[in-house]
C-alpha positions as CSV (number, residue, x, y, z in Angstrom):
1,X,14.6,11.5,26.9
2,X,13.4,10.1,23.9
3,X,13.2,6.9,25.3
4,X,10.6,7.9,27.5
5,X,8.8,9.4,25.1
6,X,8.3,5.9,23.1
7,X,6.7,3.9,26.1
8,X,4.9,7.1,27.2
9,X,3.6,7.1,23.9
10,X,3.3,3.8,23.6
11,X,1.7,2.8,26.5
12,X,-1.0,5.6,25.7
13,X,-2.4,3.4,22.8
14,X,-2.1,0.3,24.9
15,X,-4.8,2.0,27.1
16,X,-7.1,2.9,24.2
17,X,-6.3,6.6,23.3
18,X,-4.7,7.9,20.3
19,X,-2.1,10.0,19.8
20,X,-2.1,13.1,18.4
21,X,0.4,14.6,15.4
22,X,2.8,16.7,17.5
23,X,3.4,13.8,19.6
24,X,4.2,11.4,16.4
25,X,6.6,14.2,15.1
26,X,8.6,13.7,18.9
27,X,9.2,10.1,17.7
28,X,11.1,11.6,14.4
29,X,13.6,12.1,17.6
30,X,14.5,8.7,17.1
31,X,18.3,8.1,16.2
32,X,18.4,5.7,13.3
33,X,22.6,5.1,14.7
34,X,21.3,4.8,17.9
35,X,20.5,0.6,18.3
36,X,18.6,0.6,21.9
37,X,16.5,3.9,20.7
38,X,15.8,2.1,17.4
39,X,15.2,-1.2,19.6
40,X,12.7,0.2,22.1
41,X,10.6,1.7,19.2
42,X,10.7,-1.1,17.2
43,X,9.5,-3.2,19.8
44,X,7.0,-0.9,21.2
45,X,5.7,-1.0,17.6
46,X,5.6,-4.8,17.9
47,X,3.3,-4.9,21.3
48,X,0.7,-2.5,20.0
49,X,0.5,-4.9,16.5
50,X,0.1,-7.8,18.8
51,X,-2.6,-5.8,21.4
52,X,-4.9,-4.8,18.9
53,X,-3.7,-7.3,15.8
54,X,-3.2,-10.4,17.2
55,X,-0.8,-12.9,14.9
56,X,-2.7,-13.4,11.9
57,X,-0.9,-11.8,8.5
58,X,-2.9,-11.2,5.3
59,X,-1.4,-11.7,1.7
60,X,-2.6,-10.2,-1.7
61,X,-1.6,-10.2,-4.9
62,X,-2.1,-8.0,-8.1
63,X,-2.1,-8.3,-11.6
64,X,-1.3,-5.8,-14.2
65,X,-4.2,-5.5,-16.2
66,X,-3.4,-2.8,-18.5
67,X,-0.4,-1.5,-19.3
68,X,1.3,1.7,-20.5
69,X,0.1,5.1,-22.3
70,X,-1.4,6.7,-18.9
71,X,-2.3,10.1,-19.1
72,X,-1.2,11.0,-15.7
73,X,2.5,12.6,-14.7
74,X,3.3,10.7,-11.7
75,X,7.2,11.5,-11.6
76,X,7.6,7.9,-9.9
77,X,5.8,6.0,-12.6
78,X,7.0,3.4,-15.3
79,X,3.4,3.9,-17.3
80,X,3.4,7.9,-17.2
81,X,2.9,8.7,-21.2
82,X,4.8,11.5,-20.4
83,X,8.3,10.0,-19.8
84,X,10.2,7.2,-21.9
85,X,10.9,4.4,-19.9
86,X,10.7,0.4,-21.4
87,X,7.3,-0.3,-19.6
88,X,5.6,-2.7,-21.5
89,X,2.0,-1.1,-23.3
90,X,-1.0,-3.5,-23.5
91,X,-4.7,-3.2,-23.7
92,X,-7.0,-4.7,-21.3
93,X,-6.3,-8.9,-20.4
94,X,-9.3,-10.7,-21.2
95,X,-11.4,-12.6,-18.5
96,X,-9.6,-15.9,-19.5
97,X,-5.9,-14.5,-18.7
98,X,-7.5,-13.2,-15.3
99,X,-9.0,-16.4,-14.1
100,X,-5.8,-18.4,-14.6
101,X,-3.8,-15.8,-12.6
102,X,-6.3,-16.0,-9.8
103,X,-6.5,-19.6,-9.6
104,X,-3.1,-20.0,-9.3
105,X,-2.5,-17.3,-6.6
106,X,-5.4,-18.2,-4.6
107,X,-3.8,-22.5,-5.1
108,X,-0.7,-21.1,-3.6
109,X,-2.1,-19.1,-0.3
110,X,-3.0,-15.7,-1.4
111,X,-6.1,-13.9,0.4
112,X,-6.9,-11.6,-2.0
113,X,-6.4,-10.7,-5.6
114,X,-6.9,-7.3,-7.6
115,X,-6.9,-6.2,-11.1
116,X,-4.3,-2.8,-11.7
117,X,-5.0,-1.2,-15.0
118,X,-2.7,2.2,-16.0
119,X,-4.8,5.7,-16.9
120,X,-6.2,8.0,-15.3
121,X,-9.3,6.1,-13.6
122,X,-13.0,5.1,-14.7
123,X,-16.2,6.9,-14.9
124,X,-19.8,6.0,-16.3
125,X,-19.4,5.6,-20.1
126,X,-15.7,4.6,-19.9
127,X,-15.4,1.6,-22.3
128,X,-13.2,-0.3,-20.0
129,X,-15.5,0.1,-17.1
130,X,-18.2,-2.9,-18.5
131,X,-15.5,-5.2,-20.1
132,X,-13.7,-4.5,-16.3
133,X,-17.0,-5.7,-14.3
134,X,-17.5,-9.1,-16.4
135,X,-14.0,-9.7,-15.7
136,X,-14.8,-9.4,-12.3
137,X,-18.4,-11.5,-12.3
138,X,-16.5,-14.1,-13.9
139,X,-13.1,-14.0,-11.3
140,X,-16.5,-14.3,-8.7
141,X,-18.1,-17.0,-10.2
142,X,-14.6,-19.6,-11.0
143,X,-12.7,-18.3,-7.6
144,X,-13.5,-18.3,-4.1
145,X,-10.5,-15.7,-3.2
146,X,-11.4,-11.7,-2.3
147,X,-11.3,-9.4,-4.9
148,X,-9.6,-6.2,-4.7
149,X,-9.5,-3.4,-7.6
150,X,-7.5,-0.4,-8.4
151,X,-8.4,1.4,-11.4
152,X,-7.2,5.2,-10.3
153,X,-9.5,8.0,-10.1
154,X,-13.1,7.0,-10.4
155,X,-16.7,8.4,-10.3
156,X,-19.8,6.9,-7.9
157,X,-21.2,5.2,-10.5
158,X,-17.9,3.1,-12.1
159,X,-17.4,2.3,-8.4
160,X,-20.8,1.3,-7.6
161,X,-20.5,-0.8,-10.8
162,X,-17.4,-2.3,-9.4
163,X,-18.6,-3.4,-6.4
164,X,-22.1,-4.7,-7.8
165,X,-19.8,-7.0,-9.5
166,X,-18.0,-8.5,-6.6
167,X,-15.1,-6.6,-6.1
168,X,-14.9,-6.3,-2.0
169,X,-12.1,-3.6,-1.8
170,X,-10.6,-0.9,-4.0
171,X,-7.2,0.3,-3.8
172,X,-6.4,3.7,-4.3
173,X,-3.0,5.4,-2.8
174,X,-2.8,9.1,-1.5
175,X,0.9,8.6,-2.3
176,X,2.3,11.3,-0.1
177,X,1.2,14.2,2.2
178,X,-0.5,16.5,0.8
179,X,1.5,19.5,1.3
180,X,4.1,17.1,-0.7
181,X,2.0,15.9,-3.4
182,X,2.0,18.7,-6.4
183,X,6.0,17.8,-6.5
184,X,4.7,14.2,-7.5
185,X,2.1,15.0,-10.0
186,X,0.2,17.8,-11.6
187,X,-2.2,16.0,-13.5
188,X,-4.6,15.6,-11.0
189,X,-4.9,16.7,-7.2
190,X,-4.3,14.9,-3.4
191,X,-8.5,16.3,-3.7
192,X,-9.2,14.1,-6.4
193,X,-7.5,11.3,-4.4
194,X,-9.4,12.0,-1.3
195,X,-12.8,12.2,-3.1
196,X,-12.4,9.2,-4.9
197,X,-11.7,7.2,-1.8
198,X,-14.5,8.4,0.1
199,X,-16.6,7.5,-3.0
200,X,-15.6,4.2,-2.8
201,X,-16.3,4.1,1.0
202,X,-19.8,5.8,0.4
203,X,-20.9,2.5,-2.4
204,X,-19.8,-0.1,0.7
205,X,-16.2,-0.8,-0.7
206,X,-13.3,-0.8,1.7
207,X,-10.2,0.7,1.3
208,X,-6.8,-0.1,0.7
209,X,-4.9,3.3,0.7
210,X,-1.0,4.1,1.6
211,X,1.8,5.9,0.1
212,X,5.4,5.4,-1.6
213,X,8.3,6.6,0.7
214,X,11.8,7.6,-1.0
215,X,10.2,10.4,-3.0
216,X,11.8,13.5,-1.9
217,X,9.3,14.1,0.9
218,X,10.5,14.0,4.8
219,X,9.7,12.0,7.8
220,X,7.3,14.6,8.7
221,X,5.7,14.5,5.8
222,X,5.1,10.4,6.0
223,X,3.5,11.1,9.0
224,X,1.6,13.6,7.8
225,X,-0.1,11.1,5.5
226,X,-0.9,8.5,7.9
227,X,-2.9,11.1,9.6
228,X,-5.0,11.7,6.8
229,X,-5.4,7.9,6.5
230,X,-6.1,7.5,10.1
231,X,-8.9,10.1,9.2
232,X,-10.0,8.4,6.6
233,X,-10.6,5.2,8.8
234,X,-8.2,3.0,6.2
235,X,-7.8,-0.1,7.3
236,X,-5.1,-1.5,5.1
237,X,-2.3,0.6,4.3
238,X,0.8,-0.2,1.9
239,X,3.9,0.9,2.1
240,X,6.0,1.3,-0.6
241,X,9.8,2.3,-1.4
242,X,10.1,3.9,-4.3
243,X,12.3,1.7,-6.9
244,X,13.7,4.0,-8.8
245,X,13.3,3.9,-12.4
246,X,15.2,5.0,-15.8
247,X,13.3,7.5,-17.7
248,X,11.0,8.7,-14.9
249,X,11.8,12.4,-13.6
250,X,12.7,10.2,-10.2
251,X,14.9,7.5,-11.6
252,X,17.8,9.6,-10.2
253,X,16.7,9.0,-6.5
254,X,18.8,7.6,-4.1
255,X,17.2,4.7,-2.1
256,X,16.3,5.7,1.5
257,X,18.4,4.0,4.6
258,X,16.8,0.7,5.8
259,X,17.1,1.9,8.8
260,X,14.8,4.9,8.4
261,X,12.0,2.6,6.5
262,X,12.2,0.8,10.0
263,X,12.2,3.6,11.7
264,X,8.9,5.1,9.4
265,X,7.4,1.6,9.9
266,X,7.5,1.4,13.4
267,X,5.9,4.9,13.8
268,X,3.2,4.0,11.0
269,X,1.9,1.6,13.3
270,X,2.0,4.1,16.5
271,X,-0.6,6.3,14.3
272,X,-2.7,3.4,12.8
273,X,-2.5,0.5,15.6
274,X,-5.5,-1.7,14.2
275,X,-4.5,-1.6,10.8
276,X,-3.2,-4.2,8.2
277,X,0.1,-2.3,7.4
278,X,1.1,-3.8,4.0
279,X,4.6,-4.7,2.8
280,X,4.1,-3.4,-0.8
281,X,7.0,-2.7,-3.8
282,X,10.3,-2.2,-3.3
283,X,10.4,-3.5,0.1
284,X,13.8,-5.3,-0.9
285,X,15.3,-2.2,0.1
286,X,15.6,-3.2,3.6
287,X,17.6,-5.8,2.8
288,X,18.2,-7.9,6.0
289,X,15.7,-5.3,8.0
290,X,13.2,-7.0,6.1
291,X,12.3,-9.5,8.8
292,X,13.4,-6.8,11.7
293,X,10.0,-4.8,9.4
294,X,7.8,-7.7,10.5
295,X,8.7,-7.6,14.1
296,X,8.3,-3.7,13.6
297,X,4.1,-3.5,12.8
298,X,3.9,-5.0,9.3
299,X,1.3,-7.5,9.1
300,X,0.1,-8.3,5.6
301,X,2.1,-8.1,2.9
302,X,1.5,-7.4,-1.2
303,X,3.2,-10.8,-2.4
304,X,4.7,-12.2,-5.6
305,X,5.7,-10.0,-8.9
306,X,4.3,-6.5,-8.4
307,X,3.8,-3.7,-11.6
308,X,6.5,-2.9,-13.3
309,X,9.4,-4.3,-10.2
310,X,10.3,-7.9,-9.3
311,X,8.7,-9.1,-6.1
312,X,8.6,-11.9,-4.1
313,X,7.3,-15.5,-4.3
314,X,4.7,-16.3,-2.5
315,X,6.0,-19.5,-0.6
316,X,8.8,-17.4,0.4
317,X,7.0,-15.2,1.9
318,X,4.8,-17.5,3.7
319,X,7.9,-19.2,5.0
320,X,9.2,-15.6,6.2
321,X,6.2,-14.8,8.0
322,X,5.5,-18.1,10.0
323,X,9.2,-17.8,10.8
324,X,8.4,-14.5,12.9
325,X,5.5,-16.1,14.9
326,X,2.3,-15.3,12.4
327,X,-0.2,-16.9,11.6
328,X,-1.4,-16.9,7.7
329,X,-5.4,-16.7,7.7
């Protein structure tokens, strides 16, 4: 019975050892209509975050540094050039307009803060790579709170520069499984993903790496990507839901079941039980499972307004989380 296969399963990583991806895929077993399955997994999900976790919840915040005209097709994507959507377009923020945003997210509890600019990524030579890393000396020097980057597809050197100027982690999503992936974008590969986070790994940046769920792709396929996180050693992993939006090839989707983002959360933190699993956009599509998500493996969370979607406020949030028994660092 499947539930013997969750505290087989789950008592497995209590005791150390990993499981493998034929017996994630058993979990997929797992009736979203069926409460005491959904209940034993969820809280299964719960004791290995609080085994190899503990209580403490992480928060970071983002700012859109650069907006519109990206050369990339990413079918999910507000700032694609290659779809007409009412994104706004702007040129790089200035170090001033960075500094402000930082101090006031770090004044109001935030952990970490990172820089998102649109195109396709930076390499030596790129003119936004230099104005980028004084942005980023100057966030260092006036702040005291982590800084986090994500600036798409980079070379060595762009990310060695990065780092070099302070910036502790850099974000870069594999977005779906691989097999999934050339139905998401053609512009570039799930390779070109790949190398770039190793890359960053190689200069002494870590990683923040996850995926968008809602895109087409199945359960099998989520889980197909948390293995190739788990094998890339990510230690912070977001999870989006994709918000559909008008003018993107996606904007048609209908939003996945909150029941099966609990279920996909639940089973995220079965494959990757020591890391930070991030509540990232569109997590308002669980609705009132947004707090059962918390007491599911979700312990850090992207907070306030996100890209080109509303999020949350940051006091809420913080309010949310000590209300499920966290601690905020």
């Amino acid at each position: 019975m499947i539930k013997d296969i969750i505290l087989k399963l789950k008592n497995k990583i209590l005791n150390g050892h990993d499981i493998t991806i034929e017996e994630a895929k058993k979990l997929m077993e797992v009736s979203i209509d069926n409460k005491e399955e959904m209940d034993i997994l969820c809280q299964s999900a719960n004791e290995i975050r609080e085994r190899f976790c503990g209580n403490n919840f992480d928060l970071c915040t983002i700012m859109n540094a650069k907006s519109g005209k990206c050369s990339e097709n990413c079918k999910y994507c507000a700032q694609s050039s290659h779809f007409k959507t009412n994104a706004e377009v702007y040129d790089l923020i200035s170090s001033c307009e960075a500094i402000e945003e930082a101090k006031k997210v770090e004044a109001e509890g935030a952990h970490r803060f990172s820089l998102v600019t649109s195109g396709r990524g930076l390499k030596q030579g790129n003119k936004d790579l230099q104005k980028l890393c004084d942005i980023y000396k100057d966030l260092k020097n006036s702040t005291n709170i982590s800084l986090c980057a994500s600036h798409g597809i980079c070379d060595e050197f762009a990310l060695k520069e990065l780092y070099d100027s302070g910036v502790s982690s850099y974000h870069h999503n594999l977005e779906t499984s691989r097999k999934f992936y050339p139905n998401i974008c053609t512009t570039h590969s799930y390779d070109d993903r790949i190398n770039t986070i190793k890359k960053a790994q190689k200069v002494g940046l870590n990683v923040c790496s996850g995926g968008i769920w809602g895109l087409g792709e199945t359960l099998e396929d989520r889980i197909e990507m948390a293995f190739d996180l788990q094998n890339l050693n990510i230690k912070s992993v977001p999870l989006n839901i994709l918000m559909p939006i008008e003018g993107t090839p996606l904007g048609h989707m209908q939003p996945l079941n909150p029941k099966e983002i609990l279920r996909t959360i639940a089973i995220y933190r079965f494959i990757l039980p020591k890391a930070y699993l991030r509540y990232a956009g569109g997590r308002i599509n669980l609705k009132e499972l947004q707090e059962k998500g918390i007491q599911s493996g979700i312990n850090s969370a992207l907070t306030g307004n996100f890209l080109t979607t509303t999020g949350t406020t940051i006091e809420s949030d913080k309010e949310m989380i000590r209300r499920n028994g966290y601690e905020i660092k």
